[in-house]
C-alpha positions as CSV (number, residue, x, y, z in Angstrom):
1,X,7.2,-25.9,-28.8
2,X,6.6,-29.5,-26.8
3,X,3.6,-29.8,-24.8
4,X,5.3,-29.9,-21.4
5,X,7.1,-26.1,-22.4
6,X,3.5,-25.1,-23.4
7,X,1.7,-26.2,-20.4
8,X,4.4,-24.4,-18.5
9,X,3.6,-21.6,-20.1
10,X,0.0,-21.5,-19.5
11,X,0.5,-22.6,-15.9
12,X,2.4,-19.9,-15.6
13,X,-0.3,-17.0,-16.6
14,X,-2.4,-18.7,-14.6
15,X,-0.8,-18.7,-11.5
16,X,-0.3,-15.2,-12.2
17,X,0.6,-13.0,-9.4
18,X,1.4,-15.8,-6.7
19,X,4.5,-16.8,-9.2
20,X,5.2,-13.4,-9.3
21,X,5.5,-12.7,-5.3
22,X,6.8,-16.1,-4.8
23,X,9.9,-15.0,-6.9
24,X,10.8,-12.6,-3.9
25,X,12.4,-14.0,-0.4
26,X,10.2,-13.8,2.4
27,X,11.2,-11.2,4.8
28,X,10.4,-10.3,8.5
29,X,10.2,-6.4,9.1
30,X,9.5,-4.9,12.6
31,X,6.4,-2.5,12.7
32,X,5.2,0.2,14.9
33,X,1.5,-0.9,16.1
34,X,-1.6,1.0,16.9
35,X,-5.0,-0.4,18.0
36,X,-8.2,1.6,19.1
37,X,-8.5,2.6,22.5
38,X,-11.4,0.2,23.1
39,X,-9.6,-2.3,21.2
40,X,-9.3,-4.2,24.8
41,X,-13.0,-3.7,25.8
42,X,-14.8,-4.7,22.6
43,X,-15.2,-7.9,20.8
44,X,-15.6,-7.0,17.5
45,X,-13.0,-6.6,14.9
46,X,-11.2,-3.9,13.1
47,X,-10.0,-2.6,9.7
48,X,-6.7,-2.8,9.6
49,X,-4.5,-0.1,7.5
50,X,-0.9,-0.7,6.6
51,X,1.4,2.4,6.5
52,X,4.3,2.6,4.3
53,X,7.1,5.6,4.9
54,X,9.1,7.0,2.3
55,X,13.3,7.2,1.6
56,X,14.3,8.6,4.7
57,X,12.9,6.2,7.3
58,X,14.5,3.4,6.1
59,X,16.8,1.5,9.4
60,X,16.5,0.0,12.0
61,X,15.0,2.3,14.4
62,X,11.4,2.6,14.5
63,X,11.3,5.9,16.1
64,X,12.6,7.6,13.1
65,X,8.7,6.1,11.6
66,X,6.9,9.0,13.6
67,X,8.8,11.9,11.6
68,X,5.5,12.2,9.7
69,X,2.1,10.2,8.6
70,X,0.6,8.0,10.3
71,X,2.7,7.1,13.0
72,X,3.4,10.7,14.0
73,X,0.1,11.5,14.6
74,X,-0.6,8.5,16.7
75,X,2.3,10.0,18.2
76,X,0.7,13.4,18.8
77,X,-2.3,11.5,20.9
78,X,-5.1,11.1,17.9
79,X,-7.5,8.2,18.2
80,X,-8.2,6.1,15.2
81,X,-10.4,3.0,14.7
82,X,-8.8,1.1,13.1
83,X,-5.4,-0.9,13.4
84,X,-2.4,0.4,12.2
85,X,0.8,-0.9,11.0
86,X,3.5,0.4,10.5
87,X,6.7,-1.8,9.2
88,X,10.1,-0.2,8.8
89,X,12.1,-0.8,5.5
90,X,15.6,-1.9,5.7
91,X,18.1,0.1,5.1
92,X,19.9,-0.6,1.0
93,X,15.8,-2.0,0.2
94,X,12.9,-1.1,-1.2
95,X,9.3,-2.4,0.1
96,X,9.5,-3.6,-3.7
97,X,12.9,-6.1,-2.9
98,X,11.4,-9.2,-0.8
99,X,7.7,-10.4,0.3
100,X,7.4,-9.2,3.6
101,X,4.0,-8.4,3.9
102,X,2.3,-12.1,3.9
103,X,4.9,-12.5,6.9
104,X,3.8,-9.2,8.5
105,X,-0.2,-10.1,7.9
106,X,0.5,-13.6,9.3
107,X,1.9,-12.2,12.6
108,X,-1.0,-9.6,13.0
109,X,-4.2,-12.2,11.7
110,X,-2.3,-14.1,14.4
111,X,-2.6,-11.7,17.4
112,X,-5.1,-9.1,16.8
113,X,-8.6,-8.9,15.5
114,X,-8.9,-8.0,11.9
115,X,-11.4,-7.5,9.5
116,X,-10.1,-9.4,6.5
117,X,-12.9,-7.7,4.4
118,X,-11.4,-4.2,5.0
119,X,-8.1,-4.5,5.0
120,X,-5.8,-1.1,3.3
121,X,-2.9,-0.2,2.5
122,X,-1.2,3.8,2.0
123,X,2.4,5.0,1.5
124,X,4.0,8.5,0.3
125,X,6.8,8.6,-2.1
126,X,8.4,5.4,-1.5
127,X,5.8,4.4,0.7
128,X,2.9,5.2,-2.2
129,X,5.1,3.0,-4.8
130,X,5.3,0.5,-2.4
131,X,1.6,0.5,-1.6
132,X,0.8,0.4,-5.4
133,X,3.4,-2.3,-6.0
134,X,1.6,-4.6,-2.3
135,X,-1.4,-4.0,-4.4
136,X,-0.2,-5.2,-7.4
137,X,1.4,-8.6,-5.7
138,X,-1.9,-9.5,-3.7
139,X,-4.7,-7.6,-4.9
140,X,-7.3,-9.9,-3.3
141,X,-6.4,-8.7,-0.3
142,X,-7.2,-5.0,-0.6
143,X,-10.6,-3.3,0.0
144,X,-8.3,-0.1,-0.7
145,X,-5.0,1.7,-1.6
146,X,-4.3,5.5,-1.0
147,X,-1.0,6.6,-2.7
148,X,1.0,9.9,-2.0
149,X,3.4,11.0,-5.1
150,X,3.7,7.1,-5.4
151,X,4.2,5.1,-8.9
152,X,4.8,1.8,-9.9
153,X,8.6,0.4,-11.9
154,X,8.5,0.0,-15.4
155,X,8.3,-3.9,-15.1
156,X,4.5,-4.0,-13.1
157,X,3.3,-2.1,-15.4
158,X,2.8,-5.0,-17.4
159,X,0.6,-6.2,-14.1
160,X,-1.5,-2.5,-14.1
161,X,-4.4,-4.2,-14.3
162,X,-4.5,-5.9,-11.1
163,X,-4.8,-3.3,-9.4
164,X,-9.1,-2.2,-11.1
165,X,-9.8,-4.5,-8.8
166,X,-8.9,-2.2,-5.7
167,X,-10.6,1.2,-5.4
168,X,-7.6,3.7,-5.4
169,X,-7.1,7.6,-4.4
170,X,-4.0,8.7,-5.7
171,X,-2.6,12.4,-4.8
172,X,0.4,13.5,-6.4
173,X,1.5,17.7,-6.3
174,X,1.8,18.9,-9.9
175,X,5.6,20.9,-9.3
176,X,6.7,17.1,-8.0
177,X,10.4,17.6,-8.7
178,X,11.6,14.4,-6.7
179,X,8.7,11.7,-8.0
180,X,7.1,13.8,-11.3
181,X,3.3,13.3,-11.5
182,X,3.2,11.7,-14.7
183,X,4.2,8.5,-12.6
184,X,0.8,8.7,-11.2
185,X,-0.4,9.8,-14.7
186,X,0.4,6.7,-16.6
187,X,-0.8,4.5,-13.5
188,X,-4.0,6.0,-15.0
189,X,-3.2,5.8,-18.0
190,X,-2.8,1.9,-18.0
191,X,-6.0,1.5,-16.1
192,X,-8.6,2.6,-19.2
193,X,-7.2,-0.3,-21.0
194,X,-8.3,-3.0,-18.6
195,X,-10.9,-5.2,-19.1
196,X,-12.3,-4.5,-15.2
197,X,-13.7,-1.2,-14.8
198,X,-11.3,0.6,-12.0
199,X,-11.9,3.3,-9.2
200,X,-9.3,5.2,-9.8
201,X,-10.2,8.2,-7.7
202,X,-7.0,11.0,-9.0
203,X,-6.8,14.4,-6.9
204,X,-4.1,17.1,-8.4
205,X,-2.2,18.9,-6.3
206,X,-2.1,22.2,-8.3
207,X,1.6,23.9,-8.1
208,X,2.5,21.7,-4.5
209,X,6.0,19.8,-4.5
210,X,6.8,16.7,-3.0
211,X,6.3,17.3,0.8
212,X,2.3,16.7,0.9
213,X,2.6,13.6,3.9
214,X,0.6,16.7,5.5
215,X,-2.2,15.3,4.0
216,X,-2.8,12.4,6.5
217,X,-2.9,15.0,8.9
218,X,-5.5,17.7,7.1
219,X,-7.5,15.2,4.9
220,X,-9.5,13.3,7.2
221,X,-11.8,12.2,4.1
222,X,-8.7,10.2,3.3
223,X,-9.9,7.7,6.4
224,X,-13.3,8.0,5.5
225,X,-13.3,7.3,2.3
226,X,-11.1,3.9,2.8
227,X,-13.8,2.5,5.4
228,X,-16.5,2.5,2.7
229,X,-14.7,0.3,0.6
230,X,-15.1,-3.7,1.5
231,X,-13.7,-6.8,-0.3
C-alpha cells in the first residue's frame, strides 16, 4: 500500500461520521412546529425535541403527522416547553435515505430560539430507527434520544458506539411482531463493547405488541427525563 492510499485511509476514520453523512444528499422536509405558549413573551431559549413518525405517515400531507405522538397531542391542546419538530418523511424513503436534518436544524437555529445544549431527538417504529440512526450520524448534537420499537440496519452497527455518547431510553413491547425486540436488544448488546461507558436506559414492555406510540401520551417521565440531560 503507497502512502497517499494509506493516508486516505486514516483520513478517512478520522473524519468518521461527517464522511459518513456527507455520503447522503441533502434533503429539505416540511415539518409541523410547536413552540411554548410564552415562547413570544420570553427571551430565553428552549430545548428543542425532534419527532420522527413511523411507516404510515410518510407523504406529503402533514396532517396525517397528528394520527399519534407528539403532534397529536399538541393537537389535542397540551402545552409543552419545549420546541417541537415534527418533519414529514417522503413517501418511497426512509429518514435513513438522505441528510435532511442539518437542513431542518439550519432552518429552525435560524428562526427560533434554541438551546443547542439540549437538543433531542424521539421516533417510534420507523421514527425510533430513524432517531437511533440521526444519533448515529451527528452524535454531538444530542443531549438525548428516546426510541419506541426502533433499531438500527445491519450496516451502523458497525458505528454502535457513537451513540455512548448520548444518554438513551429505549422501550420496545416484548410480543413486537412487526419490529421484534431483539433489534433493541442487540443495540444493547453492541454498547457493553464500547470503550465510552453508555446510558442506555432499556424499559421492557412485558407481553405489549407494536402499538405503544401511547406512551408519549401516558409517560410523561419520558419529557422529564430528556430535560435533565445537557451536551
Amino acid at each position: 500500500m503507497n502512502y497517499k492510499s494509506s493516508f486516505l485511509i486514516i483520513l478517512i476514520a478520522l473524519l468518521g461520521i461527517n464522511s459518513y453523512s456527507q455520503k447522503k444528499a441533502a434533503a429539505k422536509y416540511d415539518y409541523l412546529l410547536y413552540l411554548p405558549k410564552d415562547y413570544a413573551k420570553e427571551t430565553k431559549n428552549y430545548p428543542l425535541v425532534i419527532y420522527l413518525h413511523g411507516g404510515g405517515q410518510k407523504g406529503t400531507d402533514l396532517n396525517k403527522l397528528k394520527a399519534y405522538g407528539l403532534p397529536y397531542l399538541v393537537e389535542k391542546g397540551k402545552n409543552f416547553d419545549f420546541i417541537i419538530a415534527s418533519p414529514q418523511c417522503p413517501d418511497n424513503k426512509y429518514w435513513s435515505t438522505e441528510n435532511w436534518f442539518e437542513t431542518l436544524y439550519a432552518d429552525l437555529s435560524s428562526k427560533y430560539r434554541i438551546d443547542t445544549s439540549r437538543i433531542y431527538i424521539t421516533g417510534v417504529s420507523m421514527g425510533g430507527y430513524g432517531a437511533y440512526i440521526t444519533a448515529l450520524d451527528f452524535p454531538d448534537k444530542f443531549a438525548a434520544v428516546a426510541a419506541l420499537c426502533g433499531g438500527i440496519n445491519d450496516s451502523d452497527t458497525t458505528r454502535i458506539c457513537n451513540l455512548s455518547k448520548i444518554p438513551i431510553w429505549a422501550f420496545h413491547g416484548t410480543a413486537d411482531d412487526k419490529i421484534s425486540i431483539a433489534e433493541t436488544e442487540r443495540i444493547a448488546k453492541g454498547l457493553e463493547s464500547c470503550e465510552t461507558k453508555n446510558n442506555f436506559k432499556f424499559t421492557r414492555l412485558e407481553n405489549e405488541g407494536h402499538g405503544i406510540e401511547y406512551l408519549y401520551e401516558t409517560k410523561p417521565e419520558i419529557y422529564k427525563w430528556m430535560l435533565k440531560q445537557k451536551k
